[in-house]
N, CA, C and O atoms as a GROMACS GRO file, in nm:
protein
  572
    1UNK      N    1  -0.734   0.471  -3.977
    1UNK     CA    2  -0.750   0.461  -3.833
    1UNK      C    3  -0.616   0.431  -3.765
    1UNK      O    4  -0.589   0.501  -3.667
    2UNK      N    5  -0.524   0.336  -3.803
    2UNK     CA    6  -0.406   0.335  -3.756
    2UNK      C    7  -0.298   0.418  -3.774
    2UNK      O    8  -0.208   0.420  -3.691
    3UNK      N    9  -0.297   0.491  -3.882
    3UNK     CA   10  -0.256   0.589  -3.874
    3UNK      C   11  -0.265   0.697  -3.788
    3UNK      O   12  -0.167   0.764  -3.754
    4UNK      N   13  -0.407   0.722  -3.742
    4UNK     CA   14  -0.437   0.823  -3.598
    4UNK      C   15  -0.403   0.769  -3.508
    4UNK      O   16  -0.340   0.844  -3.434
    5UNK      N   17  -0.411   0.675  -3.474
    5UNK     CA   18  -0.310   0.609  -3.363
    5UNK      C   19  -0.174   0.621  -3.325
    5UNK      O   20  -0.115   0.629  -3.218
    6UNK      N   21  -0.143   0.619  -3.443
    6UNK     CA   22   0.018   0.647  -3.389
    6UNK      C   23   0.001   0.737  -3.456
    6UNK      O   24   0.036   0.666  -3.550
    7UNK      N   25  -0.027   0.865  -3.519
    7UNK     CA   26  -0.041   1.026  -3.461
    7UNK      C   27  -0.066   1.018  -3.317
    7UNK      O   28   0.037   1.018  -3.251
    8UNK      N   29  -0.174   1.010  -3.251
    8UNK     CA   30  -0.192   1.072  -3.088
    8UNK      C   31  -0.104   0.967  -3.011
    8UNK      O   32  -0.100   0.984  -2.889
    9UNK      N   33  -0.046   0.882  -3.052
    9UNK     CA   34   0.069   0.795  -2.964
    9UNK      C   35   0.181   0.898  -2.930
    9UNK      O   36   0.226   0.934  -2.821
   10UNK      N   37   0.214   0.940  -3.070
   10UNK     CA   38   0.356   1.005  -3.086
   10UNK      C   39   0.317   1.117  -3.031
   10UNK      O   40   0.392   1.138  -2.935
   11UNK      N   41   0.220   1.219  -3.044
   11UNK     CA   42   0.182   1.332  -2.988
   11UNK      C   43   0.164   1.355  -2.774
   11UNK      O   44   0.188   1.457  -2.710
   12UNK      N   45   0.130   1.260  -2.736
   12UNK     CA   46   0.190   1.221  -2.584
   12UNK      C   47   0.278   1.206  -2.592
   12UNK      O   48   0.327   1.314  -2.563
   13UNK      N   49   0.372   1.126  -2.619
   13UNK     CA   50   0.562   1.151  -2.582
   13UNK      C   51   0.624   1.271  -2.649
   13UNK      O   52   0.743   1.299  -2.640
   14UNK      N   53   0.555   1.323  -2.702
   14UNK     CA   54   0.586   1.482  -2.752
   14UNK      C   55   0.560   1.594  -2.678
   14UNK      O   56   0.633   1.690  -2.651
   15UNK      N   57   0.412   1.565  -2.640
   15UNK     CA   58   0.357   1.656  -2.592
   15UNK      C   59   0.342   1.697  -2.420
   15UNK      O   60   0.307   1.800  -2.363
   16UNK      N   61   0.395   1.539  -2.364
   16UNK     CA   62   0.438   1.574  -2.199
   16UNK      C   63   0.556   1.656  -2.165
   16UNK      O   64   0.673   1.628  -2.187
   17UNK      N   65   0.496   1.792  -2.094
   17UNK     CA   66   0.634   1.899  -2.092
   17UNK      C   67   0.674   1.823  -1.888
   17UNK      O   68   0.594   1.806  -1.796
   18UNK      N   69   0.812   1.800  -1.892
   18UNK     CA   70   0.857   1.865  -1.782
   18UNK      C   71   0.854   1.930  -1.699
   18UNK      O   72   0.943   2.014  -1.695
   19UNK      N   73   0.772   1.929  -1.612
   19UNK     CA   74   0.759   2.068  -1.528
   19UNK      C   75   0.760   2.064  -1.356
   19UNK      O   76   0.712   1.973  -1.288
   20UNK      N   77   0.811   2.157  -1.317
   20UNK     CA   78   0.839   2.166  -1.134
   20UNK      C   79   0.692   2.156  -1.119
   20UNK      O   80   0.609   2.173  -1.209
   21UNK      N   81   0.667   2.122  -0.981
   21UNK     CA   82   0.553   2.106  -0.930
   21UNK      C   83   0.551   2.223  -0.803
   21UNK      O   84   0.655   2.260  -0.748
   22UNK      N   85   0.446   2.261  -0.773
   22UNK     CA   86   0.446   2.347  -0.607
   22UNK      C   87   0.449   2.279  -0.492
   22UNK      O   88   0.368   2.188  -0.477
   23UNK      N   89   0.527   2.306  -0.408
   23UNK     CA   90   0.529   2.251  -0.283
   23UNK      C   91   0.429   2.268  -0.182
   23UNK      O   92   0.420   2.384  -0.142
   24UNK      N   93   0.346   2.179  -0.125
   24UNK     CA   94   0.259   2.225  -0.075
   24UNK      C   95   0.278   2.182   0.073
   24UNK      O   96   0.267   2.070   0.123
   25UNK      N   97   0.316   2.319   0.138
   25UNK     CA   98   0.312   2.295   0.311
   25UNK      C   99   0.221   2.288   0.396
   25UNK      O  100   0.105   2.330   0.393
   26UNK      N  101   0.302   2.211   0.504
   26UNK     CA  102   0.178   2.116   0.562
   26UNK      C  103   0.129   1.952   0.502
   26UNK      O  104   0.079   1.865   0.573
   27UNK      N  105   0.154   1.945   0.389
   27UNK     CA  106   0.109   1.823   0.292
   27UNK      C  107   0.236   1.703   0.287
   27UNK      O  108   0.250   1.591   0.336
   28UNK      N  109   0.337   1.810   0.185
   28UNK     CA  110   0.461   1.745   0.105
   28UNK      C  111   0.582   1.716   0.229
   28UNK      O  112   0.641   1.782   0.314
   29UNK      N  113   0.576   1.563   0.179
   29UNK     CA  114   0.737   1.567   0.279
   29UNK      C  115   0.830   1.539   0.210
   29UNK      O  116   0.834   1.500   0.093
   30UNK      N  117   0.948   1.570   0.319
   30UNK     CA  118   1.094   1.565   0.191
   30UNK      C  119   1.131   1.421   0.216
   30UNK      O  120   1.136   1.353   0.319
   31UNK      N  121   1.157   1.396   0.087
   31UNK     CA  122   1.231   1.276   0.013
   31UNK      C  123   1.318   1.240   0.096
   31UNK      O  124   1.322   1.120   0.119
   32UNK      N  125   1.392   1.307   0.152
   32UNK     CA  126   1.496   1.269   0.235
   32UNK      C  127   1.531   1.242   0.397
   32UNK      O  128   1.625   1.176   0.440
   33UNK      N  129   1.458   1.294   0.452
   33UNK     CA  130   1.424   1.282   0.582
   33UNK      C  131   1.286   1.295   0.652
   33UNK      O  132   1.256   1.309   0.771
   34UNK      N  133   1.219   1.287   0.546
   34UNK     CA  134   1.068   1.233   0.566
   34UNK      C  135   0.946   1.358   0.625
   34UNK      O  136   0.825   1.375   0.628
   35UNK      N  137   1.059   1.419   0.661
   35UNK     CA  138   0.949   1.530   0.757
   35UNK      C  139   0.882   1.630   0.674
   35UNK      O  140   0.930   1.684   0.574
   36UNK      N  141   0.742   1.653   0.735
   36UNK     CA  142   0.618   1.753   0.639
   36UNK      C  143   0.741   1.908   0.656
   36UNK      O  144   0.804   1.958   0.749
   37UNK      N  145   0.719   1.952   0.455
   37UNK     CA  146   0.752   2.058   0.474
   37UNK      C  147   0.678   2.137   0.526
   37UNK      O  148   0.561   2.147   0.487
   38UNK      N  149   0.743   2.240   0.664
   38UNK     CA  150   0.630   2.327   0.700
   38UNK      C  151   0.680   2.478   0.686
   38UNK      O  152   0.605   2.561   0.737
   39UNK      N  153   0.803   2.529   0.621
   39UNK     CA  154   0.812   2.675   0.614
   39UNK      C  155   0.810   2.706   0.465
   39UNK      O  156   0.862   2.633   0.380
   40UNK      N  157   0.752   2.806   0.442
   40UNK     CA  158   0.755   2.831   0.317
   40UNK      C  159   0.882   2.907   0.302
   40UNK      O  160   0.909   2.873   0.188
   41UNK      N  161   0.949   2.964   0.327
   41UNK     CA  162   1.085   2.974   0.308
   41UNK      C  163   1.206   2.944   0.295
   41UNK      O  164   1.312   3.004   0.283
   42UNK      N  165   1.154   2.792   0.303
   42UNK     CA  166   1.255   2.694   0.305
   42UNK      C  167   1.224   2.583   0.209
   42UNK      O  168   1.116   2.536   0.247
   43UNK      N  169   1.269   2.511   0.092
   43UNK     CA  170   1.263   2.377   0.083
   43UNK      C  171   1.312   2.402  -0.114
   43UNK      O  172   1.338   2.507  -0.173
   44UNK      N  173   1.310   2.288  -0.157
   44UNK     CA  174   1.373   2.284  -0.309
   44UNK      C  175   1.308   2.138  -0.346
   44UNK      O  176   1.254   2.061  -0.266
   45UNK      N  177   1.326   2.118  -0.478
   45UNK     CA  178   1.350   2.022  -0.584
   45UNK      C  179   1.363   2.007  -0.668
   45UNK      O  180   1.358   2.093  -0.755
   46UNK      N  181   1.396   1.850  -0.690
   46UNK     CA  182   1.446   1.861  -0.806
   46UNK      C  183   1.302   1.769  -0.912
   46UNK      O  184   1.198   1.720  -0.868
   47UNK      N  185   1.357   1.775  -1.081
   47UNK     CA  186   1.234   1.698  -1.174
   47UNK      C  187   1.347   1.668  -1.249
   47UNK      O  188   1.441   1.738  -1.288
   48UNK      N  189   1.320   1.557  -1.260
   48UNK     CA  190   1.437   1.459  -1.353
   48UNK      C  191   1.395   1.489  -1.460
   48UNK      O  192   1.279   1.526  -1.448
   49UNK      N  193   1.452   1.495  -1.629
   49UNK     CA  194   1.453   1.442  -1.735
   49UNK      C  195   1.301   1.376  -1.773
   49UNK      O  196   1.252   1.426  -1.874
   50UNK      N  197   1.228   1.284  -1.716
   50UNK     CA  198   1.176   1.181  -1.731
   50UNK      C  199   1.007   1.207  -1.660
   50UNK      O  200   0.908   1.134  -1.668
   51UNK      N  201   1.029   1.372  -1.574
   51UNK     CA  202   0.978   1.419  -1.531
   51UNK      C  203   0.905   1.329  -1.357
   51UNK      O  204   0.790   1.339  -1.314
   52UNK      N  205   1.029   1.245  -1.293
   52UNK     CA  206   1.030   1.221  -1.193
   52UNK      C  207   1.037   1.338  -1.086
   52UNK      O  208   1.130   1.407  -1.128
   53UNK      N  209   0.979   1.411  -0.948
   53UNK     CA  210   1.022   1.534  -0.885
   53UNK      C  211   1.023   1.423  -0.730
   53UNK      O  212   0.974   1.320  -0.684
   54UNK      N  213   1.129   1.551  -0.695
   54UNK     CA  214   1.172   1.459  -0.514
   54UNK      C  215   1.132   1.585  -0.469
   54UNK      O  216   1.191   1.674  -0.532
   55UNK      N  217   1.059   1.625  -0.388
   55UNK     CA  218   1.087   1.741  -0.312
   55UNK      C  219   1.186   1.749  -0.133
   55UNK      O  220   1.235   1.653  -0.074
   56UNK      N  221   1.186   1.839  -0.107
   56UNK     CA  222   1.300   1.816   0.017
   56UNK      C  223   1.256   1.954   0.094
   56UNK      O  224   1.228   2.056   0.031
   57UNK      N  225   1.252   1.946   0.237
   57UNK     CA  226   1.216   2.050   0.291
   57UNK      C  227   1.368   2.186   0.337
   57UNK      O  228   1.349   2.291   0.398
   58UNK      N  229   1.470   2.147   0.297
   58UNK     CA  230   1.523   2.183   0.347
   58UNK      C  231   1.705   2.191   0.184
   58UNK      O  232   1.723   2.093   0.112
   59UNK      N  233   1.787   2.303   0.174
   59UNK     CA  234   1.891   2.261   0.080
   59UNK      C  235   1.946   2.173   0.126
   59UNK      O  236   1.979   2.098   0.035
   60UNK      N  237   1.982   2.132   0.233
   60UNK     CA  238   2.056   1.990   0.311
   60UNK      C  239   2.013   1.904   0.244
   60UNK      O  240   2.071   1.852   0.148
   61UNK      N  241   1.886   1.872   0.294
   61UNK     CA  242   1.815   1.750   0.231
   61UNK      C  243   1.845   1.709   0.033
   61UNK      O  244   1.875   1.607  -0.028
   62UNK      N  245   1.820   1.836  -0.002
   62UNK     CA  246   1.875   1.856  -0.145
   62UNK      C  247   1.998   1.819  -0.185
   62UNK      O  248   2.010   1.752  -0.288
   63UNK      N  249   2.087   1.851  -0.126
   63UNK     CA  250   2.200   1.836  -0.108
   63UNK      C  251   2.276   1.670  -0.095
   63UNK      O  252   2.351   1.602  -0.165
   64UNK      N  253   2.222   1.660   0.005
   64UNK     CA  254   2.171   1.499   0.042
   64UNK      C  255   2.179   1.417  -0.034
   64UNK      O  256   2.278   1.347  -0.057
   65UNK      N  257   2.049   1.414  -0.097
   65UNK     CA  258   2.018   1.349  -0.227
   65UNK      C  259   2.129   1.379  -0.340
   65UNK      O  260   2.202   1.289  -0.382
   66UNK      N  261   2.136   1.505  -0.385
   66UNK     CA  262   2.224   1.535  -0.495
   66UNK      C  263   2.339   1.458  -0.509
   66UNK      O  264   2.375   1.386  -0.602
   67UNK      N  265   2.397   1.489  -0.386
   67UNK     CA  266   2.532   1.402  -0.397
   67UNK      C  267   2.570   1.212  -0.375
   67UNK      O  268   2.667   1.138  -0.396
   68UNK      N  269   2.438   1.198  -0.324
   68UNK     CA  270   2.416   1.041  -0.337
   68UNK      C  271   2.398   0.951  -0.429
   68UNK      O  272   2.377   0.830  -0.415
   69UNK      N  273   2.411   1.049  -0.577
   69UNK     CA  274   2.413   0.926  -0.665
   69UNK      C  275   2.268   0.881  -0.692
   69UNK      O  276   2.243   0.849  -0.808
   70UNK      N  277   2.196   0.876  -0.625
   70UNK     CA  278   2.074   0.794  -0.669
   70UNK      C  279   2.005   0.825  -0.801
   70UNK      O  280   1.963   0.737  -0.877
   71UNK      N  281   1.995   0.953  -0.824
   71UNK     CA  282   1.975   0.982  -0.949
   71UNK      C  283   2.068   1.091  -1.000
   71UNK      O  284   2.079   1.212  -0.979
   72UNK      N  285   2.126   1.009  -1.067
   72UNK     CA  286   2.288   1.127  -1.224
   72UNK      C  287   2.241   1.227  -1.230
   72UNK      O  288   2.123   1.260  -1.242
   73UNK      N  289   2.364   1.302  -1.217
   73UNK     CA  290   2.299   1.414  -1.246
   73UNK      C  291   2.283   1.511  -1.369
   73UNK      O  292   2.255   1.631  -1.372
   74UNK      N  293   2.310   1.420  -1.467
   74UNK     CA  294   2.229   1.447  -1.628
   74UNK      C  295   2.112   1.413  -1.628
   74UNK      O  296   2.032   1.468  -1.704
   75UNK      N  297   2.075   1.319  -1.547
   75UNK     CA  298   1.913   1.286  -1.537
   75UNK      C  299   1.843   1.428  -1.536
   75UNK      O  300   1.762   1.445  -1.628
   76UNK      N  301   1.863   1.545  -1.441
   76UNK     CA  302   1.816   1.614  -1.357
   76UNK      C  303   1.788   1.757  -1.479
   76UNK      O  304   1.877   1.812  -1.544
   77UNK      N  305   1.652   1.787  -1.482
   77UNK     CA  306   1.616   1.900  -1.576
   77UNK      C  307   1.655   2.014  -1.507
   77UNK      O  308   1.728   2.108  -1.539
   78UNK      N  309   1.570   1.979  -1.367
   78UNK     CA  310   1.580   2.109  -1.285
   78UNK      C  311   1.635   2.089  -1.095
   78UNK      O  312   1.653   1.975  -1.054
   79UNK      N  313   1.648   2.165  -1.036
   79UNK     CA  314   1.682   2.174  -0.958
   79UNK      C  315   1.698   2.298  -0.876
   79UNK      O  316   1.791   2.379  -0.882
   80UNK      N  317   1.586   2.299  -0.795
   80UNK     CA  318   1.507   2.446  -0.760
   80UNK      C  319   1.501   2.490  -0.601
   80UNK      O  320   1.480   2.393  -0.530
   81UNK      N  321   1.511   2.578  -0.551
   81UNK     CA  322   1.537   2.605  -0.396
   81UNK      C  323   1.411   2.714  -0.404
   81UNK      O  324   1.349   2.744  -0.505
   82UNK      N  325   1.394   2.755  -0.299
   82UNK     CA  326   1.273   2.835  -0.284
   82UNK      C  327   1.370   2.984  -0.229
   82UNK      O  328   1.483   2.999  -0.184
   83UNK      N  329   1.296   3.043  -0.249
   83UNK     CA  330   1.334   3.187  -0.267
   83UNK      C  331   1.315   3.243  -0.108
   83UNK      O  332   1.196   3.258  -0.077
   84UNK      N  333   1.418   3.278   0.001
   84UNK     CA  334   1.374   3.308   0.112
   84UNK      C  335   1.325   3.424   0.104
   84UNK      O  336   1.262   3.462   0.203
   85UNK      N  337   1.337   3.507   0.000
   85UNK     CA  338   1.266   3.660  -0.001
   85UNK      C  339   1.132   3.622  -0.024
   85UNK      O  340   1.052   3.647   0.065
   86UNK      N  341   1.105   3.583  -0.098
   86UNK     CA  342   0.995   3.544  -0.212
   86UNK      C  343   0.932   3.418  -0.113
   86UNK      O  344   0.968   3.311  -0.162
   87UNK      N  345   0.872   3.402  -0.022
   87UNK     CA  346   0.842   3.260   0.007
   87UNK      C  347   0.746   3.155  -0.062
   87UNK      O  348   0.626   3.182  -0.066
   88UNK      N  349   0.792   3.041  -0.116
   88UNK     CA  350   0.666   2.980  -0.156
   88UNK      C  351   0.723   3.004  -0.374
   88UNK      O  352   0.655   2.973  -0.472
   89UNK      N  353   0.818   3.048  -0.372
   89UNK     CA  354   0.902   3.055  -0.499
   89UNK      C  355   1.030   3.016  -0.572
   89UNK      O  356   1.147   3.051  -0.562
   90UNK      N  357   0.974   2.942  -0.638
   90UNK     CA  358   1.080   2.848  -0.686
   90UNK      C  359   1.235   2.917  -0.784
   90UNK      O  360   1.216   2.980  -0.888
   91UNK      N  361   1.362   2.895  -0.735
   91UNK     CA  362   1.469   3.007  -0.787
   91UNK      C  363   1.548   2.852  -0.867
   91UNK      O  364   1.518   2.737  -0.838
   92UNK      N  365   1.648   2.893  -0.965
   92UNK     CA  366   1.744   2.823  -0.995
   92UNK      C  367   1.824   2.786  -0.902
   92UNK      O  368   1.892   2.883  -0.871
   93UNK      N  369   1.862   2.659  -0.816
   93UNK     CA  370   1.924   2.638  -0.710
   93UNK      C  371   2.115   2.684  -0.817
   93UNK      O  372   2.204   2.758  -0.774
   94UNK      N  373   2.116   2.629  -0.914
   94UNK     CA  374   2.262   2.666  -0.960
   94UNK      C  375   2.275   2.790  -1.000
   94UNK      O  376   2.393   2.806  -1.031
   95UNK      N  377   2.194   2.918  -1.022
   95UNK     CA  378   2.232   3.009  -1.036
   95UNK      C  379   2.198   3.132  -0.850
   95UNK      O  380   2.233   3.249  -0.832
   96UNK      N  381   2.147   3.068  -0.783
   96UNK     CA  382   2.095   3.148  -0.664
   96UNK      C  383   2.208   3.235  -0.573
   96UNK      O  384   2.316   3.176  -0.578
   97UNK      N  385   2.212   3.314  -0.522
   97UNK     CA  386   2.314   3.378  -0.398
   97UNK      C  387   2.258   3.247  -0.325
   97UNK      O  388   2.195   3.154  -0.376
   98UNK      N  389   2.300   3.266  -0.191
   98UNK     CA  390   2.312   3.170  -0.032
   98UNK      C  391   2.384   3.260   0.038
   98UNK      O  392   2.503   3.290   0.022
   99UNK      N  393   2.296   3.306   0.126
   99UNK     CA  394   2.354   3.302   0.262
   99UNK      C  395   2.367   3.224   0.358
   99UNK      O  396   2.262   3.167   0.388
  100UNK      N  397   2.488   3.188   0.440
  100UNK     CA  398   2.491   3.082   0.533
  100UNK      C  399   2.495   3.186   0.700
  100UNK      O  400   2.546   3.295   0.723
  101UNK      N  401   2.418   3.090   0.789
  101UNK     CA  402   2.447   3.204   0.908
  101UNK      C  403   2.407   3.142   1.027
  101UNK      O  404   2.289   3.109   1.014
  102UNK      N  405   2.462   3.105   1.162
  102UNK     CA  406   2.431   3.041   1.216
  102UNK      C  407   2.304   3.111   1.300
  102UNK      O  408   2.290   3.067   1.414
  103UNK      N  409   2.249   3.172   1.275
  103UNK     CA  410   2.129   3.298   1.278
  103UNK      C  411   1.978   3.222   1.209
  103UNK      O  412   1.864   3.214   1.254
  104UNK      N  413   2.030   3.184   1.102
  104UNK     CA  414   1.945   3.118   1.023
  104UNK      C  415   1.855   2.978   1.064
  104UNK      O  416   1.897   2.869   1.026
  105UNK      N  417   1.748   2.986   1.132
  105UNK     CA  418   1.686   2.823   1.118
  105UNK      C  419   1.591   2.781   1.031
  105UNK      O  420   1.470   2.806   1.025
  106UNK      N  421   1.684   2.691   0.943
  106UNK     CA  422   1.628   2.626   0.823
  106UNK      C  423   1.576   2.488   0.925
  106UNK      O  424   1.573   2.479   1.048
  107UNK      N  425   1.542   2.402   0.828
  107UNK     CA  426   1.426   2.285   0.914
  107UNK      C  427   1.578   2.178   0.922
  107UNK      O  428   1.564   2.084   1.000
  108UNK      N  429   1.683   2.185   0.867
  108UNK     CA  430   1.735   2.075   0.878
  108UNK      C  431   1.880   2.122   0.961
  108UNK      O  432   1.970   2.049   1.001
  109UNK      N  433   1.870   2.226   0.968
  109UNK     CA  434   1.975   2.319   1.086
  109UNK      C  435   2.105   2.366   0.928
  109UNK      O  436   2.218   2.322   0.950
  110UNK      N  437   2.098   2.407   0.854
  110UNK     CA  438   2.194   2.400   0.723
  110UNK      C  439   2.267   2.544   0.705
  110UNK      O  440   2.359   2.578   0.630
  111UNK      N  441   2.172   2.634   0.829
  111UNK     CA  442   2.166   2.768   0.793
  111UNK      C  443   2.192   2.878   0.694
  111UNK      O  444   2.253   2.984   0.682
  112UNK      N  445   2.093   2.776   0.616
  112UNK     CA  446   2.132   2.810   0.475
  112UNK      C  447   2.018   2.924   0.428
  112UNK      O  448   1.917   2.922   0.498
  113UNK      N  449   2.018   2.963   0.385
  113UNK     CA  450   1.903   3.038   0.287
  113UNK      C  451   1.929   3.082   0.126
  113UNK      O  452   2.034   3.140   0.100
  114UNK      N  453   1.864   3.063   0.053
  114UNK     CA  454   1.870   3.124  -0.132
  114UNK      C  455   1.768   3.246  -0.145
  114UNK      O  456   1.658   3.277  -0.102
  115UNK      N  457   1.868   3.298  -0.231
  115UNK     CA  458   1.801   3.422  -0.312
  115UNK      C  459   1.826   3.430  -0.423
  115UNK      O  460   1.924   3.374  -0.471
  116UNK      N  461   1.705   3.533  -0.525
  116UNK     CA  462   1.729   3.478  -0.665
  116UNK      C  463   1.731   3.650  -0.748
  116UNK      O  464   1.702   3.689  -0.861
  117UNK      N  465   1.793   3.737  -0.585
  117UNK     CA  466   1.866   3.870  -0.634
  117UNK      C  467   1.963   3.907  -0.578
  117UNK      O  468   1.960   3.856  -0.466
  118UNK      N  469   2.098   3.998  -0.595
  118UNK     CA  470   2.163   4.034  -0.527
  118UNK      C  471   2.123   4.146  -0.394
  118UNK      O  472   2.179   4.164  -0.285
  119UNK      N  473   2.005   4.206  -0.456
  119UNK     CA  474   1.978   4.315  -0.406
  119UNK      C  475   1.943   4.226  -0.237
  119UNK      O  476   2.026   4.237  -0.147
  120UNK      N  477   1.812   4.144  -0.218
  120UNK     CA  478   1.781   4.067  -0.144
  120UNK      C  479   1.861   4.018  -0.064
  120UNK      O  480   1.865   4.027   0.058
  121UNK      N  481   1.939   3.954  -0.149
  121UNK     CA  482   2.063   3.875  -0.089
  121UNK      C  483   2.119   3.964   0.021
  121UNK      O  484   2.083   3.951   0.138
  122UNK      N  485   2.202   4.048  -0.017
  122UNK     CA  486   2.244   4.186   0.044
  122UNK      C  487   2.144   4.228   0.215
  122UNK      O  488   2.190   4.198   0.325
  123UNK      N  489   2.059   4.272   0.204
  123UNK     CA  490   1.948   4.323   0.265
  123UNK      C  491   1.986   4.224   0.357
  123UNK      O  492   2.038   4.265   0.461
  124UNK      N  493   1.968   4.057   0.338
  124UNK     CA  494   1.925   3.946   0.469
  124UNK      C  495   2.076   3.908   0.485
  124UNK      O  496   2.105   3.866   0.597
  125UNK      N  497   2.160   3.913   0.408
  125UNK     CA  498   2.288   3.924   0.424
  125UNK      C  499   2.368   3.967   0.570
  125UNK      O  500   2.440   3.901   0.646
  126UNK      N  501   2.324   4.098   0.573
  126UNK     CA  502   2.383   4.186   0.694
  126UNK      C  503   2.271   4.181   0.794
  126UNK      O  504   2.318   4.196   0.906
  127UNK      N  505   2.188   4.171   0.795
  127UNK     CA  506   2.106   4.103   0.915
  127UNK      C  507   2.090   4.030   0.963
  127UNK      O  508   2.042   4.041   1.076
  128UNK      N  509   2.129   3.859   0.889
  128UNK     CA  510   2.153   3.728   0.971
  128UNK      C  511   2.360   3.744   1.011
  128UNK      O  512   2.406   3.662   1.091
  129UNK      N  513   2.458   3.853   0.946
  129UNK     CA  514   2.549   3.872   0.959
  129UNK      C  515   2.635   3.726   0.920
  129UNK      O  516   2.721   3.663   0.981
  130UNK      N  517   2.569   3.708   0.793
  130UNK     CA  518   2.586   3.553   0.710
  130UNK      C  519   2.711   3.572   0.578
  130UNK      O  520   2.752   3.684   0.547
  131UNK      N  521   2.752   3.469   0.522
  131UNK     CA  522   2.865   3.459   0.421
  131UNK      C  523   2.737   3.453   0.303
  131UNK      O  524   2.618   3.425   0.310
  132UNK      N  525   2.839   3.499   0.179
  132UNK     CA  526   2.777   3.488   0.080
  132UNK      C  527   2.811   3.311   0.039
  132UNK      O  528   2.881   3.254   0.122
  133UNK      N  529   2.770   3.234  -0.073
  133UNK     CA  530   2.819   3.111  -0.104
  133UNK      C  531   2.736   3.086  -0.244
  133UNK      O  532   2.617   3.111  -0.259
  134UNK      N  533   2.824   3.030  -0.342
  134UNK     CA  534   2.766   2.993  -0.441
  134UNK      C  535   2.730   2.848  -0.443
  134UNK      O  536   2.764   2.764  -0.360
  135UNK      N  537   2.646   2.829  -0.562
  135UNK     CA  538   2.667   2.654  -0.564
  135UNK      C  539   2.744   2.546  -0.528
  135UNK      O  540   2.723   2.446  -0.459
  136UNK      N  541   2.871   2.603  -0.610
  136UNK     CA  542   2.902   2.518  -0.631
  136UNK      C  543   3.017   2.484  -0.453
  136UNK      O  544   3.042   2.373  -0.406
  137UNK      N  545   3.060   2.615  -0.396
  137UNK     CA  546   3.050   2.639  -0.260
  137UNK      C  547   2.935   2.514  -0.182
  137UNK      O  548   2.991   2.411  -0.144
  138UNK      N  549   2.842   2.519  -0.170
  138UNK     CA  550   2.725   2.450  -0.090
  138UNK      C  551   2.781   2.294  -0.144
  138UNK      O  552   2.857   2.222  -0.079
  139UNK      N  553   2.741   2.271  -0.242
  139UNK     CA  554   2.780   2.151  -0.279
  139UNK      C  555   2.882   2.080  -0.221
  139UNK      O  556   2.864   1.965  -0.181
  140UNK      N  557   3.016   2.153  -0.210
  140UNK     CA  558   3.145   2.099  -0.151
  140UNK      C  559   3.151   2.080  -0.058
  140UNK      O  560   3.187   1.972  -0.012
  141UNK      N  561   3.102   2.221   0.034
  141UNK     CA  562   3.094   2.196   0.209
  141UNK      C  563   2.958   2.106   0.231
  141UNK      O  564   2.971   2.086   0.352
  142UNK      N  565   2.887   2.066   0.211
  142UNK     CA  566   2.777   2.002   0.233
  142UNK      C  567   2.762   1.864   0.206
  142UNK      O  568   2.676   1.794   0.259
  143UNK      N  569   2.872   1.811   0.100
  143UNK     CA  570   2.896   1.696   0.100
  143UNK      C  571   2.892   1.584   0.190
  143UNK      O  572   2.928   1.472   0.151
   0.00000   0.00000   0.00000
């Protein structure tokens, strides 16, 4: 009998996967400035290691947080932006295009938007008449 015990002990700290959660608008507010996410084209988060998630309505807000230290960022499994093509879809925030454009209203004014193709990218690119920007780009100016 104690032996099955610590079988299904060890099998929960084994067996809890990590995983992003969906953002649900209208519901979820961001971690960071409190306000209900309400566009689905807009918002990210992150899930720690430990499987802690912050959500944020906005990459600012993400941003925000990221660079504040509050949680390392080895802690951090994932770290996810929503797909402005795709609304309501979660992209690799470190591998995504960004367009920036003062055209753009994101919820936190960042005029930011992610995409998780070039093709996309391109397309909303020349129609908000926006810069391309990588991560690690956003990160610096957004500091």
């Amino acid at each position: 009998m104690r032996k099955l015990v610590v079988v299904l002990i060890i099998s929960l700290f084994y067996g809890c996967k990590v995983e992003p959660e969906l953002l649900v608008f209208g519901k979820d507010a961001c971690y960071t400035c409190k306000m209900t996410l309400m566009d689905p084209k807009f918002g990210a988060e992150i899930v720690t290691k430990k499987g802690k998630i912050y959500k944020f309505d906005d990459v600012n807000c993400l941003l925000e947080f990221h660079s504040s230290g509050e949680e390392p960022e080895e802690n951090m499994a994932y770290r996810l932006v929503i797909d402005f093509a795709n609304p309501e879809t979660f992209i690799d925030a470190t591998n995504s295009y960004y367009v920036k454009s003062d055209s753009i209203r994101s919820p936190m004014a960042s005029g930011i938007a992610a995409f998780g193709n070039e093709k996309d990218f391109n397309r909303i690119r020349k129609k908000y008449n926006g810069i391309l920007m990588s991560w690690g780009e956003i990160v610096t100016q957004l500091k």
